[in-house]
N, C-alpha and C positions, 0 to 999 in steps of 0.2 A: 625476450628471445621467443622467438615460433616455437612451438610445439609441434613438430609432424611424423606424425606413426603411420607407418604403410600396412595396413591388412589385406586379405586376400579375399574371396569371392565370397556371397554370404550364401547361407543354409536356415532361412531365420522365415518368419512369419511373414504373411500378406502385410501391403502397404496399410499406412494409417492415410485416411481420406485427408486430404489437403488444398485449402485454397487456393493455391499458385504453384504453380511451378518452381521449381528449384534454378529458375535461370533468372538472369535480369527482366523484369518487366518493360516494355516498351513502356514510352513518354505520352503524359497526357496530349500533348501535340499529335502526335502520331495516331492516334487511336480512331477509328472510322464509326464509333458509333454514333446511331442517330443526333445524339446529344452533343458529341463532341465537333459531328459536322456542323450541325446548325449554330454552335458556339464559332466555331473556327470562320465562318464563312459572315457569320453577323460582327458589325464594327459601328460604334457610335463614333460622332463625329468625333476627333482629336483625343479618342483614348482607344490607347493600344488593343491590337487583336486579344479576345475573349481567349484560345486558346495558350496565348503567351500567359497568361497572368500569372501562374504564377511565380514565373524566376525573373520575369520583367518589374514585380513589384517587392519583392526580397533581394535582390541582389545576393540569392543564393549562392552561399560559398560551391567550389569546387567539388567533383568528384575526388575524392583520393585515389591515386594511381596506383595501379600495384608495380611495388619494386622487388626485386630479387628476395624471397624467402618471407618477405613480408605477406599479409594479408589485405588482402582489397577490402578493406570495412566496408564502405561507401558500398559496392555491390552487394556483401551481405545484408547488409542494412534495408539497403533500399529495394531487394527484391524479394522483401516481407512485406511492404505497407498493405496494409487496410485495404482494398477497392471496393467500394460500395455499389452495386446497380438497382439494389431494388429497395424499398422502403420493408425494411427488418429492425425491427423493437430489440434484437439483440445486438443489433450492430451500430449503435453508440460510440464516436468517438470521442475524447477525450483530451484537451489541452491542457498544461498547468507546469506547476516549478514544484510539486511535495507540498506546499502552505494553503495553494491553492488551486482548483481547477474547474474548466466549465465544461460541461460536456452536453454533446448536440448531434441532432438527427440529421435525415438525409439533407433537408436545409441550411446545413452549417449554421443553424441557430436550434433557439429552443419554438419548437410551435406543434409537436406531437409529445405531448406530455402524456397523454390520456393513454394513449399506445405503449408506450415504451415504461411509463408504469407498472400498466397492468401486465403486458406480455415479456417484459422482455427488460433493458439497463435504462435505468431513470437519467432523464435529463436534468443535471440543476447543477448550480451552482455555488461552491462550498468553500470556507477556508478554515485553517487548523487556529484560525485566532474569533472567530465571531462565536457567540456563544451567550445561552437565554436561558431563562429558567420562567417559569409559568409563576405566578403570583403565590405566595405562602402566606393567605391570610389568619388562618390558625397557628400559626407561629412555630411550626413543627420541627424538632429537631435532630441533628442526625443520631445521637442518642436513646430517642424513643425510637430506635429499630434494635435496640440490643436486645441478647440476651446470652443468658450466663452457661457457660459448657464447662463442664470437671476437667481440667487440666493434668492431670495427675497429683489429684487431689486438690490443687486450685479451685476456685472459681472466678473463671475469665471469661469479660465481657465480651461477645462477636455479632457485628453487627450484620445480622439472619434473618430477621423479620422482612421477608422483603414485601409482602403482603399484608401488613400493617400503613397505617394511613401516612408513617412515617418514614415505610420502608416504600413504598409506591411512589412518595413525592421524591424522594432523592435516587431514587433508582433511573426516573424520568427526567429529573434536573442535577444541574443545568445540562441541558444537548446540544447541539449545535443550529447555530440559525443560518437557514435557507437565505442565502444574501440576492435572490431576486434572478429573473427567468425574464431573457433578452431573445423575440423573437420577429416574425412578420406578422400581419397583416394582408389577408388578398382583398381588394373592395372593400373594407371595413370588417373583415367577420375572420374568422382562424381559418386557417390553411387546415385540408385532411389530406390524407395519403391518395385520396382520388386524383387532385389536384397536378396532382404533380407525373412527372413520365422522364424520357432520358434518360436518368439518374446517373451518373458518374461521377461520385465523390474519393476522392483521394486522403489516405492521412501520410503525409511524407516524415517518416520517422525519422529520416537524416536534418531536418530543419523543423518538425513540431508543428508544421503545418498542413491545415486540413482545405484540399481545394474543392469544394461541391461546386457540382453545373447539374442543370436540370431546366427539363422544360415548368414553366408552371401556365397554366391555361392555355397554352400553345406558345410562348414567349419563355427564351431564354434566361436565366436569371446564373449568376455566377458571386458565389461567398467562399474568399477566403477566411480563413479565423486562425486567429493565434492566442498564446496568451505570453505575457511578460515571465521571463526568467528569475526575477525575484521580486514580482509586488503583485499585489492581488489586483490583475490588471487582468481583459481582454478587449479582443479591437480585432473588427472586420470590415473589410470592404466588400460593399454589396457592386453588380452590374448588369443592369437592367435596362430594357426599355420601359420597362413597367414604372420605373421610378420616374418616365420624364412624364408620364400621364397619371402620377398621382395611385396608380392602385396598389401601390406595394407601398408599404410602410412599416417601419419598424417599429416593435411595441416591448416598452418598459413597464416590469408591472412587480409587484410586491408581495408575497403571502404573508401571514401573520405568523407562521409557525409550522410546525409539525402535526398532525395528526394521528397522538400517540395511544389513543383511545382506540385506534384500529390496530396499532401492531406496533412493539418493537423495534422489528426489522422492516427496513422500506419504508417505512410510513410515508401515507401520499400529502403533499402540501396543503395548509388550510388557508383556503381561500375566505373563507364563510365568516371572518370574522374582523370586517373591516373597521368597522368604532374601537379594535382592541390595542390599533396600533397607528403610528401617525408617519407619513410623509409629506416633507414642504420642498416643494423650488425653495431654495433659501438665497439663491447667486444664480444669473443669468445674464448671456451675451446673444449676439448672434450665432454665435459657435461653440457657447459653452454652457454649463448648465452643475451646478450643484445642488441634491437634494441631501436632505439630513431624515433619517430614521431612527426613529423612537416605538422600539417595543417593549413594552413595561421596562423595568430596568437596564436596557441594554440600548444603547444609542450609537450611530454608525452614520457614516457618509458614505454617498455616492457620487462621484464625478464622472459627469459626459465631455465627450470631445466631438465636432465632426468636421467634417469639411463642406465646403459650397454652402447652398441656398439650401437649409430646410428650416422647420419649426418644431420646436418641441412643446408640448400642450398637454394638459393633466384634462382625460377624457372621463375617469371615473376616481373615486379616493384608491390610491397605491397604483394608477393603470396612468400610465405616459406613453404620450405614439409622437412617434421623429416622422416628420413627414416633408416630401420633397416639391418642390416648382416646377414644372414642364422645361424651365431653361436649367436646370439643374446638369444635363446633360449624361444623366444614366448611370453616374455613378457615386456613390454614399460611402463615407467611411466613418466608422463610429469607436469612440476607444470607452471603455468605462471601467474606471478603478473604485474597490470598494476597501474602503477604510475604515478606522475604528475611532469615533469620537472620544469613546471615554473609558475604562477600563471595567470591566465586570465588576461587578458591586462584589457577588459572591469570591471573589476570587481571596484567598486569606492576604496579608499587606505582607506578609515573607514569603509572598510567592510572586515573582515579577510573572510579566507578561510570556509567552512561551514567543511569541514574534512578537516585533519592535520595528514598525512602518514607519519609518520620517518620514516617506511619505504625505503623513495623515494632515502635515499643517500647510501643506502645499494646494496653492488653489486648482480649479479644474483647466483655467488655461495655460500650465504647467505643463501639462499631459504629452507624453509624445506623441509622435506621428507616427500612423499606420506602417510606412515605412522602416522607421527606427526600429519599432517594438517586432516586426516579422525579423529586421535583421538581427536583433539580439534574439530572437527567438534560434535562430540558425546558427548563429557564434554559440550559445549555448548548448546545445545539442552536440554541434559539432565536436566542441570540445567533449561533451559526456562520450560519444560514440569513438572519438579516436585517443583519449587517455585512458581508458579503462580496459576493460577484458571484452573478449572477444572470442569466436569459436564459426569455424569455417567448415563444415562438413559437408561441400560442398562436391567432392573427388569419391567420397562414399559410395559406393554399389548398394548396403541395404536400403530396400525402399522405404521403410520409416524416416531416412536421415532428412528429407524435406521436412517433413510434418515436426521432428525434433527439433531440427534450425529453427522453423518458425515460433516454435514456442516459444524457444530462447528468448530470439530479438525481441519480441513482441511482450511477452514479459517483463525482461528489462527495460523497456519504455514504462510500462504501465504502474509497474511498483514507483520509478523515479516520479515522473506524476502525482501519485494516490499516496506513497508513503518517504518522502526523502526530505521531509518537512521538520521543523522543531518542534511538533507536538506529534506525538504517534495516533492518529487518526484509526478509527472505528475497523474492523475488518476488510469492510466494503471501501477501506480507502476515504476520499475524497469525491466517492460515486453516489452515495447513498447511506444515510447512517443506520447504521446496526447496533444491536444492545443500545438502543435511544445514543446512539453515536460518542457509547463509551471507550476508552483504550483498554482492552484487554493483556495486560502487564504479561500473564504467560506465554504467551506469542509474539511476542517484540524480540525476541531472541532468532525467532523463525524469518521476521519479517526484514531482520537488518541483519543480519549476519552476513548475508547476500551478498551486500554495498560491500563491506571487506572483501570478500573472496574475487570480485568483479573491479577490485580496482579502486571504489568511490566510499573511502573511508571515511572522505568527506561529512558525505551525507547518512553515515551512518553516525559520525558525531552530533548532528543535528537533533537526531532524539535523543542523544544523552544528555543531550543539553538540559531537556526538561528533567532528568531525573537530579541532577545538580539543584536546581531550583526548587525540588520538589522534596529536598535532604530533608531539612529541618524537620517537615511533616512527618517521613518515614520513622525519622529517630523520636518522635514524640509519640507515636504509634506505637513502636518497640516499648518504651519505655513504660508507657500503661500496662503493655501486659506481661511489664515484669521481665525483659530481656532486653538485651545490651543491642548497642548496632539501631541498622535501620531495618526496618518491614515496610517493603514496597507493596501500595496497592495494585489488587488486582483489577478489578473492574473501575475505572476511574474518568474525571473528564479533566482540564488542563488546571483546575486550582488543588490535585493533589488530595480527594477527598475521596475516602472509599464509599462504595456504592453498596447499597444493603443486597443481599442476595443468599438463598439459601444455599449455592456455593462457592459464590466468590470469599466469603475467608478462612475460607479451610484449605483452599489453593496454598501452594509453598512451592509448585516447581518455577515459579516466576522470580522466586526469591535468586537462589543464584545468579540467574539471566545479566546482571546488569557486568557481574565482576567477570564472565565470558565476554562478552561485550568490551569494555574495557580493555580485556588482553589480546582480543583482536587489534584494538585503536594504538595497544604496543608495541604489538607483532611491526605494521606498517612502519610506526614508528622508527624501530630499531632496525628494518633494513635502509632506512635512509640518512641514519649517522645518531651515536652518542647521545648528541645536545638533542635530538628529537626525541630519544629515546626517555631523556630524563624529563623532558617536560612535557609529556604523556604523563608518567610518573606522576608529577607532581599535580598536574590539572586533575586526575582523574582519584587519585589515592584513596579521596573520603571513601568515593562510594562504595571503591574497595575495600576498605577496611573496615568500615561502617558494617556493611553487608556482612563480611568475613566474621565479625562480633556476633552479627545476628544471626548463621549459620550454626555458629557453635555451642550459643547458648537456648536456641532453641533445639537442635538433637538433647536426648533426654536418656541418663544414663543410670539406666534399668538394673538395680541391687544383683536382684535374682538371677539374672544372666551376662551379668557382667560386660555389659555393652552400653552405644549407646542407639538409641532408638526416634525413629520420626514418627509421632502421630501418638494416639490420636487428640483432639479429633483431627484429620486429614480427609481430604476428597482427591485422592491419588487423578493422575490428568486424564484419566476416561471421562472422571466426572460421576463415575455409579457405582461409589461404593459409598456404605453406609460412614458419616465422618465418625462416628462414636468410637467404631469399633476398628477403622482402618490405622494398621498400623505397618511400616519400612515397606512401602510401593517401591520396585526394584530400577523402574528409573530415577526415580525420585532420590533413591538412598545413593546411585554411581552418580549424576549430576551433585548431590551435596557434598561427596567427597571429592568432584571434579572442582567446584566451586572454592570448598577451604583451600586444596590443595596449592591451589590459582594462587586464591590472596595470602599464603603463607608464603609464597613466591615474590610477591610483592615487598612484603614487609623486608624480606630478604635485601632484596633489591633497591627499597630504599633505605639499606643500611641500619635497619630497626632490630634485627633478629628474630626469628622464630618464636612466634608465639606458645607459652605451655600448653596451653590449656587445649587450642587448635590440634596439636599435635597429637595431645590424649584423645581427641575426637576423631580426628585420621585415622589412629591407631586401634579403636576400638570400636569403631563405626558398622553397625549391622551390615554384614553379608543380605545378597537379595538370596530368596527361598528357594530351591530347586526341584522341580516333583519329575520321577519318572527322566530323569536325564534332563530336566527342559529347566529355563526360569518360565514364572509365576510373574503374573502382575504385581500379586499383593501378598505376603507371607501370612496374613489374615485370612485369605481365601484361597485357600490351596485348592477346592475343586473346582473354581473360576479357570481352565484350563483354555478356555476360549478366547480369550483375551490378547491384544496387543502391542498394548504401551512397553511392555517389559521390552523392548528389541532395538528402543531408542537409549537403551542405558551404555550401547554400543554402537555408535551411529550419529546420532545427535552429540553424544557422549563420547571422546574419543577414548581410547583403552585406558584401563583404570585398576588397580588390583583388584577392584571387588567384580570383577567380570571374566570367564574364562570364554575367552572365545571358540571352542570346542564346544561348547554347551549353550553358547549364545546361535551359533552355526545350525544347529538341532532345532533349538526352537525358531531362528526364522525359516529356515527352510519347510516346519513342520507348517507354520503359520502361510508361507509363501504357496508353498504345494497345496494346501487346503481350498486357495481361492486366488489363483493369479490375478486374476484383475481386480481383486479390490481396492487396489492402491491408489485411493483416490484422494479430494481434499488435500492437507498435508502431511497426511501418511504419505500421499506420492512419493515426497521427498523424502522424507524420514524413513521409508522401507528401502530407498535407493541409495540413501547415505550409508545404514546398515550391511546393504548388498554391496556395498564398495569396499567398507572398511574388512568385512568378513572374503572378501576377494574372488564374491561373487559376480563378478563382470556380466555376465546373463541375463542375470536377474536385475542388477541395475538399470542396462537397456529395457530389459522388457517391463520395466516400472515405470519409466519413464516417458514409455513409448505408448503404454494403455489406451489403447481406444477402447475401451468399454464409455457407454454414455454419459456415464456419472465422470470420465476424465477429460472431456470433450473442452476444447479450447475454442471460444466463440472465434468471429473475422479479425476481433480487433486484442482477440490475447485474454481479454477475461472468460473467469470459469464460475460456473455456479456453485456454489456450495451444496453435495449432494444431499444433505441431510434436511437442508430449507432453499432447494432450488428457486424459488420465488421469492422467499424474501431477502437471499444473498448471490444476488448474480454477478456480481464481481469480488469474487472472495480473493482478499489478496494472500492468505495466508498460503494458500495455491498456490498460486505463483512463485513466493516468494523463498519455499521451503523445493522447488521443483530447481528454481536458477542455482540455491544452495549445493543440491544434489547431482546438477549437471557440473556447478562450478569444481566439486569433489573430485567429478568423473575424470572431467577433463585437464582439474589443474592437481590433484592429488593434496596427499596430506603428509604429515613431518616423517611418518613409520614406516613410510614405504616407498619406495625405492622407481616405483614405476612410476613414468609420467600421465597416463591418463590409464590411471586404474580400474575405472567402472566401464571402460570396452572391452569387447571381449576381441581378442589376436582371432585372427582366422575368418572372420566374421564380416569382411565385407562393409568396414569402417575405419575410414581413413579421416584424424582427427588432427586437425591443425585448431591449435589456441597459443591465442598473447595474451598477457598483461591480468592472467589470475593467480590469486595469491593462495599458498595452500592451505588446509585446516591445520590446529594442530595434532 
């Protein structure tokens, strides 16, 4: 059902600066610029006009029409895309299905790496299943990163050393491997941003495809790109005259690795180490071509596809160029799928694969065609964009509501891409890896909650998949140090292995996350009938109850004050308090009793009963601290008054007995009033979730509308992370905790009563949304 609330004229702040306009964009066809004339007007023999390309080669589905009360997605949608004119390092766009994605410059391939590196979103190419680890000739184990912290009175092992020889190798391994940078050749030498002029690149949101035209040395050159909807696949057609005189060529080429001795975050690809690693043609036709890669322990294939007359030729070890014949006739299509030979060595044998390519025994002239792979690229999408949620604020008078819509859309593309895959991918997504391209367990709660609220419960099962597979580990984790249930890692890669860090295990607010999760995949469940509801239930139960054990047996119930208590040691989620001494952080303490409360629900639910023991931890569970009318981060640091996290304990957190929302009212407001625009990162969302639930309609707009620079939405929807603006330019947790917070606004939650809560009446915002689902 539409959602449409009529509000009246606004009284609100100056616009937020916006790349387009809030109406339909005209058609690439249409468009008179220099580029698009000389594409439209140039035609090689017996292939269609340059300008047609690209619904002449997708047999792009329809616009959807608007019908009566309905909403025109297709218009929303499509009058967000991308348009690129000028060669911008921040304007990277990005193709993929969540497992995998390739993302590329104004050439619609990879050929300004150096650029967009250093200034701006990396170009490369990544999947949530390849995965390397650097050689352990000392035999180092993860073990020699312990060390021992007083438990209350305990002494338990935590793996903190991360500056140890043993905490430095597994912090860095295994991370994820760079699967190879597909781009041109001009005359034999790299393409630079001189090179090129016209520029009119499109990313069509409604079908996942990206159309670049540009001049390149005064000659037209036109690349579609797509990638496959569920295999780690991409495939472009180039169109050139450059291709029938041989100077344009496309170049395969291979790094060894990451360059993790420069940085964590971002690391630039290593070229410089080509004896470390091995690539062979191993299968070749006239048209088709498999190489096999072997880097130390980790082995992968690649298959090529193309059409017409070219050659493919190994010019340097890891560097291949596809090059074309003057009868070739101008146009090149290349597909190239990368698969997994053989399964990570490291990975433990009770941990499957987090994806499963059949795929991988299929040979390369298998492959589909450029054709195929754009249309399932558009059936795909299609279906994402018209089954799911949706939000139209297009009738709106505030002048924010462009720049808002646009984030939306633009968002929800980018997360599905970067994060809707079976292994939860690095912060940066599927763009760049971060924390040596760990999953950071505390924010997979921020990152997929999303998918629910917006319809794609789908693909929020996708990473719970991996927590399933990753049981066994948690509950043998727990089990060492002496507590029931599972202990999910915080900082982790896909074999389920924690990462040494002096504060990844002192983290716990990660810990609930899975069993939230969960009763979102219920919620969907149960409005769609009984027998859905119970086999939710039953798929997901473990990790429920697992988790719900480890909840309760790790609160810790304190003689002296007859309670029970979290910490320490604990690193509450700012991350800067001392773990020794932190003890009941106040969102920390409302999430762990949101979390028991959940899986005692459960238990109910599948006919188990109420657990005792759960319920004396309900029942006795530390109050958060209050100073001065306000809560406190940390009942530990009562003059930390500056702070906060405390505000997510209402907000992130839906109402809960241990929270008065009078008192939570006070301290966001005191917090909000202090410093409007700091709502950046994913406090965005999390100050706006807050402001929704507290019925501060105001303040959620104006949170989510921030233009301060640190809240700045690049052309194509990624945000930097303002804390390491360079080495996280597409921070999806941004995004991800922003769609959460609009999804709030617009689709509301179980307590209240109003349909799109987080607008404020009066105000010059007229909000139509379908097909989102509430909080609870």
């Amino acid at each position: 059902m539409t959602k449409h609330l009529r509000l009246s004229t606004p009284n609100t702040p100056s616009a937020l600066s916006a790349p387009a306009p809030l109406v339909a964009r005209t058609s690439l066809v249409a468009r008179t610029s220099l580029a698009a004339l000389l594409l439209s007007v140039f035609q090689l023999p017996g292939i269609p006009a340059f300008a047609a390309a690209a619904t002449a080669a997708t047999g792009s589905a329809a616009a959807t029409g608007t019908t009566a009360g309905k909403i025109d997605r297709h218009a929303v949608v499509t009058r967000h895309n991308p348009r690129i004119t000028t060669v911008d390092p921040e304007s990277s766009l990005s193709v993929g299905n969540g497992d995998f994605a390739f993302t590329v410059d104004a050439t619609g391939l990879q050929c300004l790496e150096k650029l967009h590196h250093g200034k701006g979103v990396p170009i490369e190419t990544l999947s949530s299943w390849a995965w390397h680890s650097f050689p352990n000739p000392e035999g180092l184990k993860l073990e020699d990163a312990s060390k021992n912290y007083n438990v209350h009175g305990r002494q338990m092992p935590f793996i903190a050393q991360e500056k140890s020889p043993a905490g430095k190798y597994f912090r860095e391994n295994a991370h994820p491997l760079p699967l190879g940078q597909i781009g041109f050749l001009y005359e034999n030498r790299e393409i630079t941003p001189d090179d090129l002029a016209a520029i009119d690149q499109t990313l069509d949101l409604w079908t996942g495809l990206i159309t670049s035209r540009y001049l390149l040395d005064g000659q037209p050159v036109e690349v579609v790109t797509a990638a496959h909807p569920e295999r780690s696949m991409m495939t472009a057609r180039v169109r050139s005259p450059l291709l029938q005189n041989g100077k344009l060529t496309i170049r395969i080429r291979f790094p060894y690795s990451y360059d993790f001795a420069a940085t964590k975050n971002k690391p630039p690809l290593l070229w410089t180490k080509p004896d470390a690693h091995i690539t062979k043609i191993t299968a070749s036709d006239a048209n088709h071509a498999q190489l096999t890669r072997t880097v130390d322990t980790t082995t992968s294939q690649v298959k090529l596809a193309w059409d017409g007359i070219a050659t493919l030729t190994e010019a340097a070890p890891h560097d291949f160029r596809l090059a074309t014949a003057a009868k070739q006739g101008g146009q090149l299509t290349l597909t190239c799928e990368f698969t997994p030979a053989t399964t990570e060595p490291t990975r433990p044998v009770n941990v499957t694969p987090a994806v499963t390519l059949a795929a991988a025994a299929e040979p390369a002239t298998a492959l589909p065609a450029f054709a195929d792979i754009a249309k399932a690229s558009t059936d795909s999408w299609h279906a994402f964009w018209t089954k799911g949620g949706i939000i139209d604020l297009s009738a709106s008078t505030d002048p924010r509501a462009t720049e808002l819509e646009r984030r939306v859309i633009q968002s929800l593309y980018v997360v599905r891409v970067n994060y809707a895959g079976h292994f939860p991918p690095s912060e940066c997504g599927l763009v760049t890896p971060t924390w040596f391209g760990k999953h950071n367990s505390e924010v997979y709660f921020i990152h997929s909650a999303q998918f629910y609220q917006w319809g794609h419960t789908d693909l929020l099962e996708n990473g719970l998949s991996w927590y399933q597979q990753v049981l066994p580990l948690a509950k043998a984790d727990a089990a060492e140090k002496g507590y029931k249930g599972a202990c999910w890692p915080k900082m982790v890669g896909p074999d389920g292995r924690p990462t040494p860090g002096g504060i990844n295990p002192f983290i716990i607010w990660n810990q609930p996350n899975p069993i939230y999760l969960c009763e979102l995949v219920y919620r969907d469940a149960a409005a769609k009938s009984p027998a859905a509801a119970r086999a939710a239930l039953e798929k997901y139960k473990n990790i429920v109850l697992e988790s719900g054990d480890y909840l309760s047996t790790y609160a810790f119930y304190d003689d002296a004050t007859k309670r029970y208590i979290l910490g320490p040691p604990l690193k509450a989620s700012s991350e800067s308090s001392d773990e020794n001494h932190t003890q009941n952080p106040t969102f920390e303490l409302a999430l762990w009793w949101w979390g028991l409360h959940v899986a005692q629900q459960w238990r109910e639910r599948l006919g188990l009963g109420p657990d005792a023991h759960w319920a004396d931890v309900l029942s006795k569970l530390s109050k958060p601290t209050i100073v001065n009318g306000r809560y406190i981060e940390i009942e530990t640091e009562p003059q930390n008054t500056g702070a906060t996290s405390q505000i997510y304990a209402l907000g992130y957190v839906p109402q809960t007995p241990l929270i008065d929302p009078d008192i939570m009212r006070a301290t966001f407001e005191a917090i909000h009033n202090r410093n409007p625009k700091r709502w950046n990162s994913w406090a965005m969302g999390q100050g706006a979730l807050t402001a929704t639930r507290l019925g501060n309609a105001q303040a959620a707009v104006d949170i989510v509308t921030n233009d301060a620079p640190s809240a700045r939405f690049m052309p194509q929807g990624y945000i930097r992370r303002p804390k390491e603006p360079g080495g996280c330019p597409a921070y999806m947790p941004f995004n991800a905790s922003f769609l959460s917070a609009v999804a709030m606004m617009a689709g509301g939650y179980d307590t209240d009563a109003d349909a799109t809560p987080g607008f404020p009446k009066n105000a010059g915002w007229t909000v139509r949304a379908e097909g989102i689902n509430p909080m609870p």
